[in-house]
N, C-alpha and C positions, 0 to 999 in steps of 0.2 A: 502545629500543636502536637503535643506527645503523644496523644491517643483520645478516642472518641470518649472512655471514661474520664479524661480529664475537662474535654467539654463539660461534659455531667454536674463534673466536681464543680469548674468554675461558677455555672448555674446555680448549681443550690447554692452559692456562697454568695452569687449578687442577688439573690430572690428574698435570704435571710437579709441581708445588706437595708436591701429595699423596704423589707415588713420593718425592721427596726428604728431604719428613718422616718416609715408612716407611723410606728407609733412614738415616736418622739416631736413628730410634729401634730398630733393630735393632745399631744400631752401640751406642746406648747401652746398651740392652739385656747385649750381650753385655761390652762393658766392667763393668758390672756383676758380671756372674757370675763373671766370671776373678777380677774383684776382692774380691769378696765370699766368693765362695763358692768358689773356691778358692784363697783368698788369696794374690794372686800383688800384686805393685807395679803400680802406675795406670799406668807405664811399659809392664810386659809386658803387662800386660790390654788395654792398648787398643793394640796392638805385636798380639796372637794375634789379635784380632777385627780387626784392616786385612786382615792375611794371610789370615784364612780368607775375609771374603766378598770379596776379591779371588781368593779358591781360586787362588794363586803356587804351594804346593805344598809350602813349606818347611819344616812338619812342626811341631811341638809346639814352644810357646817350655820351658816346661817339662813335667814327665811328668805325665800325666792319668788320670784313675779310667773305668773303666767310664762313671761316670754323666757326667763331664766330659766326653769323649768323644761320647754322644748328645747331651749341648745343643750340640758342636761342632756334629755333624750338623744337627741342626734349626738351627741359624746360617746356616750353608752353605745347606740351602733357603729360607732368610728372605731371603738374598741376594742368591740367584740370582732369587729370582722381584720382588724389588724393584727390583736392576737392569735387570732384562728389562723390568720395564714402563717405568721410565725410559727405554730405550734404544726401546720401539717406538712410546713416546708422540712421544719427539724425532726420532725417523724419520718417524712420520705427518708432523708439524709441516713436518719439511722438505721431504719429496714434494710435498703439499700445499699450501705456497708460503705455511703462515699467519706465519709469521718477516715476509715481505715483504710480505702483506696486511696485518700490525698495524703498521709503516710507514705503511703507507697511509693506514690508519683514523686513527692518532694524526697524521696530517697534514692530515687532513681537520677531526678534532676540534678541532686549531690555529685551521686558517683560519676552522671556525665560529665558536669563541669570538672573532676578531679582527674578525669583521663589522661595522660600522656604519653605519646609514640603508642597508639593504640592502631587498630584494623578500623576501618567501618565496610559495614559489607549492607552494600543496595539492594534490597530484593530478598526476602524471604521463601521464594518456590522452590521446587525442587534443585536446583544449582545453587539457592543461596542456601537450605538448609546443610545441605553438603557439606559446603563450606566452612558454615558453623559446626560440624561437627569435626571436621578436620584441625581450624582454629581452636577449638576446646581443647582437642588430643595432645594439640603442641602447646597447651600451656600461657596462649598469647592473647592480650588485652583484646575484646573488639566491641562491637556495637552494632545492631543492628536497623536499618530504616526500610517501614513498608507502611505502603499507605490503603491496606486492607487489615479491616480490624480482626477479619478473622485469622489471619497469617499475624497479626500482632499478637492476638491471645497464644496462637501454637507457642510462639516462642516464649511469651510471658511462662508459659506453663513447662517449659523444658528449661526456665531459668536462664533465659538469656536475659543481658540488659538491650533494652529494646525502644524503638522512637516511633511513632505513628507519624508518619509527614511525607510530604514530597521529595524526593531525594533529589530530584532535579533543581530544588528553592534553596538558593541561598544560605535564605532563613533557617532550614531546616540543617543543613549543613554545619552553620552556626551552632545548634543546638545540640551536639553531636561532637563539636570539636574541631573543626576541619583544620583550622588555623593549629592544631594540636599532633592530629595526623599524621603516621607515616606513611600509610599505605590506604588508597579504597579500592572497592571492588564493585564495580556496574556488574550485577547480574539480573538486570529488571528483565522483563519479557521484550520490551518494545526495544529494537536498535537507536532507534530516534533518539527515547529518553536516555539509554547506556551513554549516547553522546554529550548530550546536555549535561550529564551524571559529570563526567569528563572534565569538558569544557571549564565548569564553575568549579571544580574541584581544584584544577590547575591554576584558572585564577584567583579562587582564593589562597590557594596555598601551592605556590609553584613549585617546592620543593618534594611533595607528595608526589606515592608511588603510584600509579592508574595504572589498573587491571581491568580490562572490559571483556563483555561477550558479545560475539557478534550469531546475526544466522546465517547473514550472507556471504559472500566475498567483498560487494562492494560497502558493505557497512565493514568489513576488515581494515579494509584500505582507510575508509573516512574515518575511522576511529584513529587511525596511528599517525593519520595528519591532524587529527583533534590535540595529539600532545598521549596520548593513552603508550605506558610505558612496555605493555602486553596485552594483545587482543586474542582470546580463546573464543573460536566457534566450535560448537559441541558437536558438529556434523561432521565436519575434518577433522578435531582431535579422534570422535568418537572412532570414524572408520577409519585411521591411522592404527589407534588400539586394537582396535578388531584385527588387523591383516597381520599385526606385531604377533598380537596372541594366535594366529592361524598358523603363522610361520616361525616364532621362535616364544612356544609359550613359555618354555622353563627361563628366560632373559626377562619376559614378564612378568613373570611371579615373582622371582627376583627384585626388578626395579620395583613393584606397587607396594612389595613388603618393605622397600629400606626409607621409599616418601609419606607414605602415608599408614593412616592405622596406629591402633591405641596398646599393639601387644608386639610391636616390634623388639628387634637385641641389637639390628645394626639402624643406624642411620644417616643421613646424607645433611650436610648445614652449612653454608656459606658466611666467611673469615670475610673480614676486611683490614688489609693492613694500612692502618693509620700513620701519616709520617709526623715521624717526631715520636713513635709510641711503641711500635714494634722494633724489638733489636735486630730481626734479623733483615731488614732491607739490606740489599747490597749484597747478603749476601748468598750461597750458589745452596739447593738445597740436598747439596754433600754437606757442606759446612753447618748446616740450619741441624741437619739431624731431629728433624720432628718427626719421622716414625719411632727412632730407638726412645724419647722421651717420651711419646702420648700412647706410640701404638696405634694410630689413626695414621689413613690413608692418603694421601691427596692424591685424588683424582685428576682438574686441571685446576689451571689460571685462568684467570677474565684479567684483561692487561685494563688499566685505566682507559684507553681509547679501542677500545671496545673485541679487540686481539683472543683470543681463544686457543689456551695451549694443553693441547689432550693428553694423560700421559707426561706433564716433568718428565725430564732425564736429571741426572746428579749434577748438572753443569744448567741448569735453569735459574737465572737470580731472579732474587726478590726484587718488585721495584717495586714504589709509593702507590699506594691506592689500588695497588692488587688486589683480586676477590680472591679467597683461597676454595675451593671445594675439597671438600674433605668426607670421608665416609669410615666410621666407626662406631662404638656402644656406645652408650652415652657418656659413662664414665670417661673413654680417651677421648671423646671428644672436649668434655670439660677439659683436660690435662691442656690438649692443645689450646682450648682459649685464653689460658691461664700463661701458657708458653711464647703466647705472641701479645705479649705484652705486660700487664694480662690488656687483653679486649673484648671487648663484646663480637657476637658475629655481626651481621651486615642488618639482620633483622632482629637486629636487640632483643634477643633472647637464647638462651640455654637448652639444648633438649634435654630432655627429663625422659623417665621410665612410663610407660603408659600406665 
C-alpha cells in the first residue's frame, strides 16, 4: 500500500460503500412490503418508503393495519440509523481532509505509473535522505520506499514523491516501477533486507542498476554475489574519507566539490559511446579533438570488459561501448554530449547549474 493515509482513504470509501448499500436495501426492503404485502402499486410503495425514512411527516400514503404500522416503525429505525452512518462517515471524511488526501494519493499513483528510467531509493534514514537530496541537486527522476510512516510524512513534506510499502515485496516494487528502472538503491538498516531489496530487484528487472549498503564485510561479499552492481559500507567508505581528508585534504575538497553539492562550476558525468551513434569510434583521441570542441576534460575510459584507462594519451582509440569520464562546467559538458553523437550520458541525464 502507498501509505498508512491511504488505508484511511480506502476505509472511509468501503464504510460509505457499505452505509449506501444498507440504505438501498432498506429502501428496497421496504418497497417490498408495501408492495407485496400490502398491496399497494410499486408507485405508492416506493412513494411511503421515500417518506418515511426521510421521516417528512406526511402521514400514511394509504391506511395501514396494526401489523403495517410496526414494519413502518422498524423502517423508520432502519433509516434513521443508516443515514446516520452515512452522514458521520462523510463528516469523518470531511474533517479529516481524506476527500483531499485521495487527490493526493491518485496523483501521486499517476506520476508513479508515468515514471521512466527513473531512481528508486530504499529506505528513507539518514543515507537514504542523503541520497535524496543529492538526487534532487542532479536534476534526476526518483522515487522513494519506506515502510515507516513517519519517515513517509518527512519526505511527503520535503516534496518528494514517495511509497509506503515494503521494499523487499514484489508488490511494492511493482508499484514504484521496477520493470521501469534504471537504477535502485538498498539503503534500508538491516543487510538481510538490502539483499532481498537486490535479489527481487534484479529478478524483476535484470537489466537494473543495484547499489546496496552493507555494515559488514560479509554482507559486502553476499551482496555482490546477490547480482548488486555496487555495494557501499559507510564504515569503510567513511574511514577511507577520513584518512583521505587527514592526509591530502586539499584533493578532498576538490573531489566532494566536483561529485556532489548544489553550488558547484566543475563537474564530473559518465559518456557512453553507443555503436552505430557516436562518430568518433575508431577513432585516436588526437583525431576526436573533444577538448578543443567542448573544452571538457576526459579523465579515463571504462573499456566495455570492464579495462580502466587513467589518463588517455593522444594515441587512445575509441571503441564501442566505451564509458567516457569526463570533468568540466556544465555548459562543456553539454557541448561534449552533443559532440558524441549527440548522446545522452550513461545515466540519462544532463548536468545542470545548482
Amino acid at each position: 500500500m502507498y501509505s498508512t493515509l491511504e488505508q484511511k482513504y480506502q476505509r472511509i470509501q468501503q464504510e460509505l460503500k457499505a452505509g449506501i448499500i444498507a440504505l438501498a436495501g432498506v429502501f428496497l426492503i421496504g418497497t417490498l412490503w408495501y408492495r407485496f404485502v400490502e398491496h399497494w402499486s410499486w408507485e405508492d410503495a416506493a412513494y411511503m418508503t421515500v417518506i418515511t425514512l426521510a421521516t417528512v411527516g406526511y402521514g400514511e400514503t394509504q391506511p395501514l393495519g396494526p401489523r403495517g404500522r410496526l414494519f413502518t416503525i422498524a423502517l423508520i429505525l432502519m433509516g434513521v440509523i443508516s443515514i446516520g452512518y452515512i452522514v458521520n462517515r462523510f463528516t469523518e471524511a470531511v474533517i479529516q481532509g481524506y476527500f483531499q488526501h485521495g487527490i493526493i494519493i491518485r496523483q501521486q499513483r499517476r506520476l508513479m505509473e508515468s515514471l521512466v528510467e527513473h531512481y528508486i531509493i530504499c529506505g528513507f534514514s539518514r543515507t537514504g535522505r542523503q541520497i535524496a537530496i543529492e538526487f534532487r541537486a542532479e536534476g534526476v527522476p526518483f522515487v522513494i520506499i519506506d515502510s515507516r510512516l513517519e519517515s513517509v510524512q518527512i519526505a511527503q513534506a520535503q516534496g518528494y514523491v514517495v511509497c509506503q510499502g515494503d521494499a523487499t515485496l514484489d508488490e511494492t516494487l511493482f508499484k514504484v516501477g521496477i520493470e521501469r528502472a534504471i537504477c535502485i538503491v538498498a539503503a534500508l538498516p538491516s543487510d538481510a533486507e538490502n539483499l532481498y531489496v537486490v535479489l527481487s530487484a534484479k529478478t524483476l528487472n535484470s537489466k537494473i542498476r543495484a547499489i546496496a549498503r552493507a555494515s559488514t564485510e560479509e554482507a559486502l561479499q553476499k551482496l555482490q554475489r546477490a547480482g548488486a552492481d555496487a555495494v557501499i559500507s559507510p564504515y569503510i567508505t567513511g574511514g577511507k574519507r577520513m584518512a583521505a581528508a587527514a592526509l591530502r585534504p586539499e584533493v578532498m575538497d576538490f573531489v566532494d566539490g566536483i561529485i556532489s553539492g548544489t553550488d558547484r562550476q566543475l563537474y564530473m558525468e559518465e559518456f557512453l559511446l553507443a555503436p552505430g551513434v557516436c562518430p568518433f569510434i575508431g577513432q585516436t583521441l588526437e583525431e576526436a579533438q573533444l577538448r578543443a570542441q567542448t573544452g571538457a576534460l576526459l579523465l579515463a575510459i571504462r573499456r566495455a570488459n570492464g579495462e580502466l584507462i587513467g589518463g588517455p594519451t593522444a594515441e587512445t582509440v575509441f571503441m564501442p561501448g566505451d564509458v567516457l569520464i569526463a570533468m568540466g562546467t556544465a555548459e562543456q559538458l553539454r557541448a561534449l554530449n552533443q559532440v558524441l553523437g549527440p548522446i545522452r550520458s550513461k545515466k540519462l541525464r544532463r548536468p545542470r547549474k545548482g
